[in-house]
C-alpha positions in Angstrom: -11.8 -7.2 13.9 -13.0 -9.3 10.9 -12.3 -13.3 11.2 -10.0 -12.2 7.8 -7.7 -9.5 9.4 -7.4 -12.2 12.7 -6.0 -15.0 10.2 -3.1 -12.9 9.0 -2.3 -11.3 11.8 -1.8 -15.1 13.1 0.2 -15.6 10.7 3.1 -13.0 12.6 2.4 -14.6 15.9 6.2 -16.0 15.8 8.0 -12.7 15.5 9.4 -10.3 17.7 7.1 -8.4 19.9 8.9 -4.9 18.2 7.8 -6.3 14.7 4.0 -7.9 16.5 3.0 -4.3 17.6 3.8 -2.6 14.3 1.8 -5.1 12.5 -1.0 -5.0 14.6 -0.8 -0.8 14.9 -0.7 -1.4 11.2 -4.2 -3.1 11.2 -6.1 -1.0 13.6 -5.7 2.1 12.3 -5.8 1.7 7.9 -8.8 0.3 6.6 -6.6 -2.4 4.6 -9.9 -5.0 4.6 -11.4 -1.8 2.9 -8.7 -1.7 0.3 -8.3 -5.6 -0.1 -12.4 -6.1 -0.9 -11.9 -3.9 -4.1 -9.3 -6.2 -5.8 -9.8 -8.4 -8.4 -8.3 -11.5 -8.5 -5.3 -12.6 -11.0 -1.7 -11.5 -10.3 -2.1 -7.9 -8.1 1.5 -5.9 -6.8 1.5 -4.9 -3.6 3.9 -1.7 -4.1 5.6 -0.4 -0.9 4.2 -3.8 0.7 6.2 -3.4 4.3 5.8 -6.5 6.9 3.1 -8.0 4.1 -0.2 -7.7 5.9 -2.2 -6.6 3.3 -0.4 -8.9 1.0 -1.4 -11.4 3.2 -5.2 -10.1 3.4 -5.1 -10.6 -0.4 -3.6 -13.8 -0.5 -6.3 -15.2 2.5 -8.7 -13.7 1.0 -8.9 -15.0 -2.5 -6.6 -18.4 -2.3 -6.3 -18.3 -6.0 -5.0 -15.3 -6.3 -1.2 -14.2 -6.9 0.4 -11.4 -4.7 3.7 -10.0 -5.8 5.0 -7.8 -2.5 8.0 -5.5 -2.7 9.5 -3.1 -0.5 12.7 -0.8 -0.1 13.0 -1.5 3.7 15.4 -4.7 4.1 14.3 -5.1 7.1 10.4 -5.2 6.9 10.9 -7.4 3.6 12.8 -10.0 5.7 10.1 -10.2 8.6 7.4 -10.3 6.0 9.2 -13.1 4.4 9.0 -15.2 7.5 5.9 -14.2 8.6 3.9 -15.4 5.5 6.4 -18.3 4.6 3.3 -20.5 4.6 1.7 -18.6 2.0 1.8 -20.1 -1.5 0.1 -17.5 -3.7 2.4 -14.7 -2.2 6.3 -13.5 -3.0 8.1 -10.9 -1.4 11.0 -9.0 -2.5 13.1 -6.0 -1.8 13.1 -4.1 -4.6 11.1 -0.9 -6.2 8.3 -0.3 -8.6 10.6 0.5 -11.4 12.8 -2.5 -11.2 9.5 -4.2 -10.9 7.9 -3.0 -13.8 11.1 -3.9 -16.2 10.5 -7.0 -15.1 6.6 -7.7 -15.1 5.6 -4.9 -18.2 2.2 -5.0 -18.8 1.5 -8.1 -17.3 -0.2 -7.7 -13.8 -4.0 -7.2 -13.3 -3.9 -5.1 -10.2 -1.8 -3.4 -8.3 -2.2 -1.1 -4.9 -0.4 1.5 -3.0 -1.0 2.0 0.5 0.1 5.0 2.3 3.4 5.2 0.2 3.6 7.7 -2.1 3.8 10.5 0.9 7.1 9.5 1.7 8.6 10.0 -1.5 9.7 13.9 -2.4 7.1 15.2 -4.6 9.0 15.4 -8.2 9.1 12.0 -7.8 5.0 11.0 -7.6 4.9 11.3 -11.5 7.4 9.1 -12.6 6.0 6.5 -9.3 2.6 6.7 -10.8 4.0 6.1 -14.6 6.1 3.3 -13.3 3.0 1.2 -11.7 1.3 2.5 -15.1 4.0 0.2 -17.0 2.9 -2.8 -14.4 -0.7 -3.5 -15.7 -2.8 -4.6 -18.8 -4.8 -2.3 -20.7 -7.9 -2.2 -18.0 -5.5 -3.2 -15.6 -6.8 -2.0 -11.8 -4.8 0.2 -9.1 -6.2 1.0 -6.0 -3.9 4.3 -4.3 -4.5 4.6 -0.5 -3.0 7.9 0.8 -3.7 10.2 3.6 -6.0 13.3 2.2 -4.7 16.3 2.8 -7.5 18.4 3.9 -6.2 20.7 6.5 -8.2 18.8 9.0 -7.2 18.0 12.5 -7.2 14.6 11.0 -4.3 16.0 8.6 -2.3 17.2 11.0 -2.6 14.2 13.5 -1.7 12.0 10.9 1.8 14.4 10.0 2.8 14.1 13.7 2.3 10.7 13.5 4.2 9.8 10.5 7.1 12.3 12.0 7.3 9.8 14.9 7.7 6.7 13.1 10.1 8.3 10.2 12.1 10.9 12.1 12.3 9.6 15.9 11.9 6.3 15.9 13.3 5.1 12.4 10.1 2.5 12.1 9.7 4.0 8.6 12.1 4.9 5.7 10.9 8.1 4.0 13.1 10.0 0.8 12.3 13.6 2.0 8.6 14.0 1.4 5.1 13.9 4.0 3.3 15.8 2.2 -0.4 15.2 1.8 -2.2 16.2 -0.9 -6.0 17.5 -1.6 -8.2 14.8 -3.2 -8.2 16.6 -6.7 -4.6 17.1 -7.4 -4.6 12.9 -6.8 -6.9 12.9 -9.6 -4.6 14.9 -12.6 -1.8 13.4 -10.8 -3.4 10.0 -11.9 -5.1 11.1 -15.2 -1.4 12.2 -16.3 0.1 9.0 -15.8 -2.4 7.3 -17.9 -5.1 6.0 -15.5 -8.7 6.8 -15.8 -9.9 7.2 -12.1 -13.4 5.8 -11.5 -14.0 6.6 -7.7 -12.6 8.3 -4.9 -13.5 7.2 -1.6 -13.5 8.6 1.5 -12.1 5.5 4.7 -12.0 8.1 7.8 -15.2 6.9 9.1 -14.4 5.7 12.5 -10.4 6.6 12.0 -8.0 9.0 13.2 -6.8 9.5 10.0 -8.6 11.1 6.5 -8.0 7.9 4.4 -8.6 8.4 1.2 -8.9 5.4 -1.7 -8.1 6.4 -5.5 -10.0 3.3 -7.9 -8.6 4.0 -10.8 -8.1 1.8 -14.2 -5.1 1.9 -16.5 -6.2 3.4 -19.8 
């Protein structure tokens, strides 16, 4: 694991061993260093941002630039918060993108989604999508990171997984929705919410899991 990934997962060396293993699980199996290289610098959202780490990638990574974390999940959002208390360039909140984008319209230079939208039922991936639309100038940037729905082994590892950790063991909150999606319906899913999407990339190699990254730029 990259010297960067080893600094923030430092960084969570004082909190419980429950909250230690999540993190760490967290960073072996999603290509977040992937995700993170792609960024610019600026002010960049990290929407559905959990116990931080790849907030904290960000923030490590480029020291000037400004990482706005928020999560619904109490819980992770308070772990998080002490975890990367040492970290200047980074604030964490509980909240959601809609509450964030009435407060920051238009204003933010990034923003990235990592293996959220899946959770949330699927009438609700527009208005998501249109809400992180609101967050970011005209050429603003928005990296999506979701599981491709392929109908791969892969897929259906990554269901059972996600089933474990949202319906048996409570270690994620989910509003009724796993479901994973085929690489072009992410594409008019972003298109109608006003982004123009410059590459899809495929972050499987060497996972478990068919990661898929959406670049896209808001129009």
């Amino acid at each position: 694991m990259s010297g960067l990934m080893d600094q923030a997962l430092a960084l969570y060396a004082g909190l419980p061993a429950s909250e230690r293993f999540h993190v760490h699980a967290r960073a072996s199996s999603a290509p977040l260093l992937a995700v993170a290289s792609r960024l610019p610098s600026g002010t960049v959202a990290d929407i559905g941002c959990g116990h931080g780490l790849l907030s904290a990638v960000m923030a490590l990574a480029v020291p000037e630039r400004r990482v706005l974390g928020v999560d619904l999940d109490e819980r992770k959002v308070h772990w998080a918060k002490q975890a990367l208390s040492g970290l200047p360039n980074v604030t964490l909140d509980v909240g959601s993108v809609e509450e964030l984008a009435k407060a920051q319209p238009h204003t933010l230079d990034a923003a990235v989604v990592c293996d959220v939208l899946y959770l949330l039922p699927e009438a609700k991936w527009p208005g998501f999508l249109q809400s992180v639309r609101g967050l970011l100038k005209p050429g603003g940037r928005f990296l999506l990171k979701e599981v491709e729905g392929d109908r791969s082994w892969k897929h259906a590892k990554a269901l059972a997984q996600e089933w474990v950790m949202v319906s048996l063991l409570g270690r994620t909150k989910a509003s009724g929705g796993m479901v994973l999606k085929p690489r072009v319906d992410g594409v008019r899913l972003l298109r109608d919410a006003g982004f123009e999407v410059r590459e899809v990339v495929g972050l499987g190699e060497g996972y478990t899991t068919p990661h898929l990254l959406y670049d896209a730029e808001a129009r």
